[in-house]
C-alpha positions as CSV (number, residue, x, y, z in Angstrom):
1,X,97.8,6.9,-60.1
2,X,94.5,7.3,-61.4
3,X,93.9,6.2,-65.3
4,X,92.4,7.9,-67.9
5,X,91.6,7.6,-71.7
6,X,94.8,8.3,-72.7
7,X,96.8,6.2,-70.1
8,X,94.4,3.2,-71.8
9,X,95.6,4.3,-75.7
10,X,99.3,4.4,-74.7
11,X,98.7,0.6,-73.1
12,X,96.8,-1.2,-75.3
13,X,99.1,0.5,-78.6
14,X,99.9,-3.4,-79.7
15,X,96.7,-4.7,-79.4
16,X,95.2,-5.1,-82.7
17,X,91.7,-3.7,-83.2
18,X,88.7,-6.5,-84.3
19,X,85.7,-5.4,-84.5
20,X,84.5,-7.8,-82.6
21,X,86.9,-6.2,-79.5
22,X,85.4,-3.0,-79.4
23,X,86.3,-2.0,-76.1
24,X,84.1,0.8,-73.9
25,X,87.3,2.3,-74.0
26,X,87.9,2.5,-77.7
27,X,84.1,3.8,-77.9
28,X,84.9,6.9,-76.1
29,X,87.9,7.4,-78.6
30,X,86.3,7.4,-81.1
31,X,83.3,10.1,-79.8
32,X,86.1,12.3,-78.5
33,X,87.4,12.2,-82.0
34,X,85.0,14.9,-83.3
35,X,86.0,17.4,-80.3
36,X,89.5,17.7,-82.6
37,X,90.0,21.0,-84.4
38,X,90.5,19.8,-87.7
39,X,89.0,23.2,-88.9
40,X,92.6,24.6,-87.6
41,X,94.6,22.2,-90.2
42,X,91.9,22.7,-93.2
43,X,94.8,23.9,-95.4
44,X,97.2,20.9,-94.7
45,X,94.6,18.0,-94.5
46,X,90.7,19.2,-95.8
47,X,88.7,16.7,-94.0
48,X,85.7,17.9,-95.2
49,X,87.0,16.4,-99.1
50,X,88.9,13.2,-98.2
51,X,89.8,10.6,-95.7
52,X,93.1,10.4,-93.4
53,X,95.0,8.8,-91.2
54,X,95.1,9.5,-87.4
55,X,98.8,9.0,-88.1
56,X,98.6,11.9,-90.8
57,X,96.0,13.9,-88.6
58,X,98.4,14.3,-85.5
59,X,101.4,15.0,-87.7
60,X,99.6,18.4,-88.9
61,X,98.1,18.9,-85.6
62,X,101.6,19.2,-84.0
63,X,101.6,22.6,-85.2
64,X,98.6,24.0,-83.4
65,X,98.8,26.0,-79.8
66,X,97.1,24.2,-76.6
67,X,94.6,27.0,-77.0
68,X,93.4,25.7,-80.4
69,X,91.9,22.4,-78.4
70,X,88.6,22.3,-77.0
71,X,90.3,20.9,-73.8
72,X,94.1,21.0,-73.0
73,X,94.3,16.8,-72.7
74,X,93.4,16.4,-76.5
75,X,96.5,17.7,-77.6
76,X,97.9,14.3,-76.1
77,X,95.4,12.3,-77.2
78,X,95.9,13.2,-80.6
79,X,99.2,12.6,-80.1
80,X,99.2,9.1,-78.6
81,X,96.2,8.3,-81.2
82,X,98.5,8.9,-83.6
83,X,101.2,7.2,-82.2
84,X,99.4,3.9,-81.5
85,X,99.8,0.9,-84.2
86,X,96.3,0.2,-82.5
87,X,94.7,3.6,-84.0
88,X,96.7,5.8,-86.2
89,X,95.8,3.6,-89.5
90,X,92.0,4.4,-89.1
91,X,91.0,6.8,-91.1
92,X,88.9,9.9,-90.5
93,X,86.9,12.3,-92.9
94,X,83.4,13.6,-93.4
95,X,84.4,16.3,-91.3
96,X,81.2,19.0,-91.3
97,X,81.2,22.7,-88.6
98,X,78.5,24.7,-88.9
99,X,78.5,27.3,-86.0
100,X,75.7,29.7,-86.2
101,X,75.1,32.5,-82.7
102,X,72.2,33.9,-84.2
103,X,70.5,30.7,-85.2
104,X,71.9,29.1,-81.8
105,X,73.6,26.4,-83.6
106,X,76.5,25.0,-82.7
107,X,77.1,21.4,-85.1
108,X,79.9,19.4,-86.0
109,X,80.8,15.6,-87.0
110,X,83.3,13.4,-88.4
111,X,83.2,9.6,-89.7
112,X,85.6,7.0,-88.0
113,X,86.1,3.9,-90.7
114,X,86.8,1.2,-88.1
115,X,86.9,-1.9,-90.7
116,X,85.3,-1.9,-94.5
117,X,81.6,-2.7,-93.1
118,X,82.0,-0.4,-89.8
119,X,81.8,3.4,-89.1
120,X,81.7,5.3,-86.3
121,X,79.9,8.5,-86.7
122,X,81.5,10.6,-83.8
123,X,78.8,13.8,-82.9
124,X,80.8,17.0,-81.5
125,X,79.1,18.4,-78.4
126,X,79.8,21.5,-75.9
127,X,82.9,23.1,-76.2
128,X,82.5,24.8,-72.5
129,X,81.1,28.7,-74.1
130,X,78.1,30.2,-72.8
131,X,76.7,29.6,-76.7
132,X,77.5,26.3,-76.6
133,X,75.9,25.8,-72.6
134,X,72.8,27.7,-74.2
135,X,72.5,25.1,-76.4
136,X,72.2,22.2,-74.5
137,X,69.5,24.4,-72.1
138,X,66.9,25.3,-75.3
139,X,66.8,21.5,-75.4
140,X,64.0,21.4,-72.3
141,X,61.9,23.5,-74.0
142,X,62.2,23.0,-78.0
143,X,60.5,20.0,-79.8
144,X,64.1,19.9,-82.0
145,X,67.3,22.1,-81.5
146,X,69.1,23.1,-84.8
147,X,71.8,20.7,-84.5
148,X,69.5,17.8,-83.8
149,X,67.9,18.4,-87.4
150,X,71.7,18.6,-88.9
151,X,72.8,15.5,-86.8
152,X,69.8,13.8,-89.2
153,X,70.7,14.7,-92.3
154,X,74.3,13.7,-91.9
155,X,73.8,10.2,-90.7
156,X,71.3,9.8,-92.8
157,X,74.1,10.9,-96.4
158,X,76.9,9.2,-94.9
159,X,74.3,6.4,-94.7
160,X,73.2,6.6,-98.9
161,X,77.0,7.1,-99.6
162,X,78.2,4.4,-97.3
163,X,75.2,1.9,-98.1
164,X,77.1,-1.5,-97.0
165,X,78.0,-0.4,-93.8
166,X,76.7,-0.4,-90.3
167,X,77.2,2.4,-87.3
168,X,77.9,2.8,-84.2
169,X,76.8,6.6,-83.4
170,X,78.3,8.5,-79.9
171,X,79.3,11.5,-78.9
172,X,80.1,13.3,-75.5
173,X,77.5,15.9,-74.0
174,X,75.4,17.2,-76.4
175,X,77.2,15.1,-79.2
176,X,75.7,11.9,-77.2
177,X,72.2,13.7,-77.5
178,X,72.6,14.2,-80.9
179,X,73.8,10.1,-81.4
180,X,70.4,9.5,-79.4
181,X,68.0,11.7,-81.3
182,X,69.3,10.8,-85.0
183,X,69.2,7.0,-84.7
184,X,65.5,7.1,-82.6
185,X,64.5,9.2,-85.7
186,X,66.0,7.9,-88.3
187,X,64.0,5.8,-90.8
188,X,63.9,1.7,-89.6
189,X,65.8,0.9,-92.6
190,X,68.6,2.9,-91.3
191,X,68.0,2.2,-87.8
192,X,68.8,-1.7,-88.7
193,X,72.4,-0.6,-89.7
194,X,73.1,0.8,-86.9
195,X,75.1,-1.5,-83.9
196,X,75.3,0.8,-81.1
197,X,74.4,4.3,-79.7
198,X,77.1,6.0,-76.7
199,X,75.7,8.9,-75.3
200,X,78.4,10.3,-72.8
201,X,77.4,12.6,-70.0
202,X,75.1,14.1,-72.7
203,X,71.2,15.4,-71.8
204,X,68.0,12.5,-72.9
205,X,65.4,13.5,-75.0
206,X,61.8,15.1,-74.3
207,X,59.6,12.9,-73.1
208,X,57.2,12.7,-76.1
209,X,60.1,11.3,-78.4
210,X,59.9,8.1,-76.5
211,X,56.4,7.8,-75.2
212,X,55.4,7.7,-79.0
213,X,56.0,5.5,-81.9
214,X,59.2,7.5,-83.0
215,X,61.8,4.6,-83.6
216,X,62.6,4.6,-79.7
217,X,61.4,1.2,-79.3
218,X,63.2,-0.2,-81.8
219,X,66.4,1.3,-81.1
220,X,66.2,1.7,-77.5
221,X,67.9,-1.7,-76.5
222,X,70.8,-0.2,-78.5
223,X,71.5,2.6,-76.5
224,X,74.0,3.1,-73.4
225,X,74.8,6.2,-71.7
226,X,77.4,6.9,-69.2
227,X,77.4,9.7,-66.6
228,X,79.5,10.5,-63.9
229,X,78.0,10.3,-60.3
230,X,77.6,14.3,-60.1
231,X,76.4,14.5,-63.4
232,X,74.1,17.9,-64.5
233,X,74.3,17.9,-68.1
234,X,73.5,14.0,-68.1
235,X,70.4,14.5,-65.9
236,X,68.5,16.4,-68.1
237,X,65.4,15.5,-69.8
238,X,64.5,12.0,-70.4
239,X,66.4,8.5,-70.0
240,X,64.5,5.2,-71.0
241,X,67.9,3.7,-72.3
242,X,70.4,1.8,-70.2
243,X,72.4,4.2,-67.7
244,X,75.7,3.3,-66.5
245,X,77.3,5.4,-63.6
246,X,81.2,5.9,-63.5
247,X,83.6,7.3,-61.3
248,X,85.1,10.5,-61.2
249,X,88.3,11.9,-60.1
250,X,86.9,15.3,-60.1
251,X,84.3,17.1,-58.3
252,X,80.8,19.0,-59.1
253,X,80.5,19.9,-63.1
254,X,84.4,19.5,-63.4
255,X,82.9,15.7,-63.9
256,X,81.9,16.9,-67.1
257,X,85.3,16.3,-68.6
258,X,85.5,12.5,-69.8
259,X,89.9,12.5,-69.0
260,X,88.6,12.6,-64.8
261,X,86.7,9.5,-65.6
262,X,88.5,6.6,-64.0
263,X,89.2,3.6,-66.0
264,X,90.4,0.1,-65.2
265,X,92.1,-2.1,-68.0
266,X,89.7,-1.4,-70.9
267,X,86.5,-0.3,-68.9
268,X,85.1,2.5,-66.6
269,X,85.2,1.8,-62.9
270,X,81.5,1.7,-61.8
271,X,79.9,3.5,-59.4
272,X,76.8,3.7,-57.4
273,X,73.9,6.3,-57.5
274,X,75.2,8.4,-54.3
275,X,72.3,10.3,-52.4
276,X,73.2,13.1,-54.2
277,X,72.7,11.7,-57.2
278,X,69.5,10.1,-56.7
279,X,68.1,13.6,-55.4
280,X,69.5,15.6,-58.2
281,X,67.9,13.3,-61.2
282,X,64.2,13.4,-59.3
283,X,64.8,17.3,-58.7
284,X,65.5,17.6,-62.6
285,X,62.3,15.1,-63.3
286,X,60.2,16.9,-61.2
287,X,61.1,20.4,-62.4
288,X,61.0,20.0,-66.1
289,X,57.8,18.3,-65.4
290,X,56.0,20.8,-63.4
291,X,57.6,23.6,-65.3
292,X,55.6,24.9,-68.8
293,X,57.9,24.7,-72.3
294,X,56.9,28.7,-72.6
295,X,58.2,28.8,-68.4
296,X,61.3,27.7,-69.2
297,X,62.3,29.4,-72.2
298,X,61.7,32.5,-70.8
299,X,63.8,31.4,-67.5
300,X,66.2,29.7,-70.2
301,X,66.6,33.1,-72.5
302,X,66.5,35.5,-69.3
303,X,69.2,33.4,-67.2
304,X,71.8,33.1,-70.0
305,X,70.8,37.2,-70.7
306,X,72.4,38.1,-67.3
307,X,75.5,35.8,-67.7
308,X,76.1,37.1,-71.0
309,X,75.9,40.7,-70.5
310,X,78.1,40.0,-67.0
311,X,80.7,39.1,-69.7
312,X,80.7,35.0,-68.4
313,X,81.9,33.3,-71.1
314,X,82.3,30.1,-70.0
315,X,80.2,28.7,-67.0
316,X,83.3,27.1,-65.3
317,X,84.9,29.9,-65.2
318,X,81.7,31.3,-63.0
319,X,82.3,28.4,-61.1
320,X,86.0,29.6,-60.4
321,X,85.5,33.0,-59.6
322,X,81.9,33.5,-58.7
323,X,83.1,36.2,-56.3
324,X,84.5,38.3,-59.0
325,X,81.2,37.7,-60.8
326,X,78.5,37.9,-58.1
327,X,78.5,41.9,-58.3
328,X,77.8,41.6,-62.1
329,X,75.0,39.8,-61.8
330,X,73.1,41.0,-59.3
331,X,73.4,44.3,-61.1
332,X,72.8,43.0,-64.5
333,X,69.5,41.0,-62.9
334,X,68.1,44.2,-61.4
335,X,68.3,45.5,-64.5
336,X,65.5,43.0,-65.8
337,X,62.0,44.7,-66.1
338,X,59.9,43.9,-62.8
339,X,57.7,41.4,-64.8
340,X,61.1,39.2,-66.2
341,X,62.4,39.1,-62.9
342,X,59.3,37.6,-61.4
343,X,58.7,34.9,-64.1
344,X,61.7,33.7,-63.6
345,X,61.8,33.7,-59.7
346,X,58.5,32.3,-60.4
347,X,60.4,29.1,-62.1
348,X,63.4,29.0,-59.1
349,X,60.8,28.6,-56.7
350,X,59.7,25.8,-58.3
351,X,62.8,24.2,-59.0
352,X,63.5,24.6,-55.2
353,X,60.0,23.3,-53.9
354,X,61.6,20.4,-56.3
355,X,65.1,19.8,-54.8
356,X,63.5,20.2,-51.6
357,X,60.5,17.6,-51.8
358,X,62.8,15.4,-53.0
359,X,65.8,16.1,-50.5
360,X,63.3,14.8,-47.5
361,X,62.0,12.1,-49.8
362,X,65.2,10.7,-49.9
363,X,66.3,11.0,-46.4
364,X,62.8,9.8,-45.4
365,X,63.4,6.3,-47.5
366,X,67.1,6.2,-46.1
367,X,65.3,6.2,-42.4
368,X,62.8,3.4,-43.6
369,X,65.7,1.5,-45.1
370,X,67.6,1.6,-41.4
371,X,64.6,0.7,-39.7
372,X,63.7,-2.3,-41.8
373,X,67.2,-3.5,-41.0
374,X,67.4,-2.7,-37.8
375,X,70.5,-0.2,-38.5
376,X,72.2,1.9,-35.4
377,X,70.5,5.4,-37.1
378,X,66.9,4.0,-37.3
């Protein structure tokens, strides 16, 4: 039977948590911590005022529907948090949402006190809506997002208020961009105080953030990211940090979700960059390279148009029934004035003169490789 995060909770209930034990395992926890809806429970336990247990937490959220989770596996891990000598005294608060359509601004975070010196500051990410998919997209072509300038500020008052202790920042998805681009900008007196950064499946950062003096260099060596071997989201932009590849039960962008992420005792099972994977991340290079910032907002904007007005709400759910919503969108596309329509062919064509340079580039070193050792298909 294939493990997951929870399977690993229930297991390692009795093992007392040190600081100095920090598992990868217990890392992930705590940045899937800020994906719970602890707006749903505001009136039993207002985290956004005071601290509580992950004992008292899951008590309240026994209450709420499946529906009220950003994923139907957090109701259980909740649960088993709660449940888990391990966890459920650690106690949570700091609790910020603001959710903005308009503004494009999707934002949320909690703190995770792990000892009297150490916090976690867990950075909510995509919750699977076209709005929040939107979000993560504006990234290739804006200098700063809206919730990149909100992830700031927050670290940087939990940092004044909490002035003895050090961080670990992470998040899943755009949460683990948001871990990313608040410690490399944060100010170096900060950026000493903080451990560790976990970015999980989530996109990099522009390419100017790191080639200049931004705090990158100093906080670069403190940075890991893990992605599944058919990552998408985790492929985006730019990765100078460490890059650790883990297996996945599931299939395409279903590898998104972090519970299909195999696990062996308190660690991911590693895996190799597949073909597919190698071709993918130089595709992605190439095209956000060759593409303009104005090029791919107006692909960006006029893509997300078309699936919002063929009533996609979530891009899984294309992924589900694309036959249902093929008809939609060819309509809804047509419908674009002449000139949209051929900008943004203009920036497909080069994303496919990208996936295809790269396709034969990588069977062409593949062919080398047999040659060189003599392989049967050289």
């Amino acid at each position: 039977m294939m493990m997951n995060l929870n399977n690993y909770i229930e297991e390692n209930q009795k093992r007392i948590l040190k600081t100095a034990e920090i598992t990868e395992l217990d890392e992930l926890a705590f940045a899937r911590i800020s994906y719970l809806p602890f707006h749903k429970i505001k009136k039993q336990l207002d985290l956004t005022k005071q601290n509580f247990k992950l004992s008292e937490i899951a008590e309240a959220m026994k209450g709420l529907k499946t529906s009220d989770f950003a994923w139907p596996e957090d109701e259980k891990f909740i649960q088993k948090l709660g449940e888990s000598p391990r966890f459920q005294n650690l106690k949570v608060g700091f609790f910020v949402r603001k959710n903005n359509k308009q503004l494009e601004k999707q934002f949320s975070a909690v703190t995770i006190q792990i000892n009297f010196f150490t916090m976690y500051v867990s950075f909510f990410g995509t919750d699977g809506t076209l709005f929040g998919w939107k979000e993560d997209f504006n990234m290739s072509f804006l200098p700063e997002i809206p919730a990149q300038k909100e992830a700031l500020e927050y670290l940087k008052n939990i940092s004044r208020r909490y002035f003895y202790k050090n961080f670990y920042l992470g998040g899943h998805s755009k949460g683990g961009n948001l871990s990313i681009y608040s410690a490399i900008m944060a100010p170096d007196r900060l950026q000493k105080r903080i451990l560790k950064v976990l970015n999980y499946d989530g996109p990099g950062l522009r390419e100017e953030l790191l080639s200049k003096d931004t705090g990158a260099i100093r906080v670069l060596p403190k940075i890991v990211s893990y992605i599944p071997e058919g990552s998408v989201i985790g492929r985006l932009l730019t990765h100078k940090e460490k890059v650790v590849v883990v297996k996945s039960q599931a299939k395409n962008l279903y590898q998104h979700d972090i519970y299909t992420w195999e696990i062996k005792d308190d660690h991911f099972c590693r895996a190799k960059n597949t073909k597919l994977s190698n071709t993918l991340n130089k595709t992605v290079d190439d095209f956000l390279a060759s593409a303009s910032p104005e090029e791919l907002r107006f692909f960006v904007d006029g893509i997300f148009e078309v699936f919002e007005k063929s009533d996609v709400e979530e891009p899984v759910s294309l992924m589900r029934n694309w036959q249902k919503y093929a008809p939609k969108l060819m309509k809804n596309y047509r419908e674009l004035s002449k000139e949209r329509r051929e900008k943004i062919n203009e920036v497909w064509l080069l994303f496919g003169n990208s996936l295809v340079k790269n396709y034969f580039a990588e069977n062409e070193i593949l062919k080398k490789a047999r040659q060189i050792l003599g392989g049967k298909n050289a």
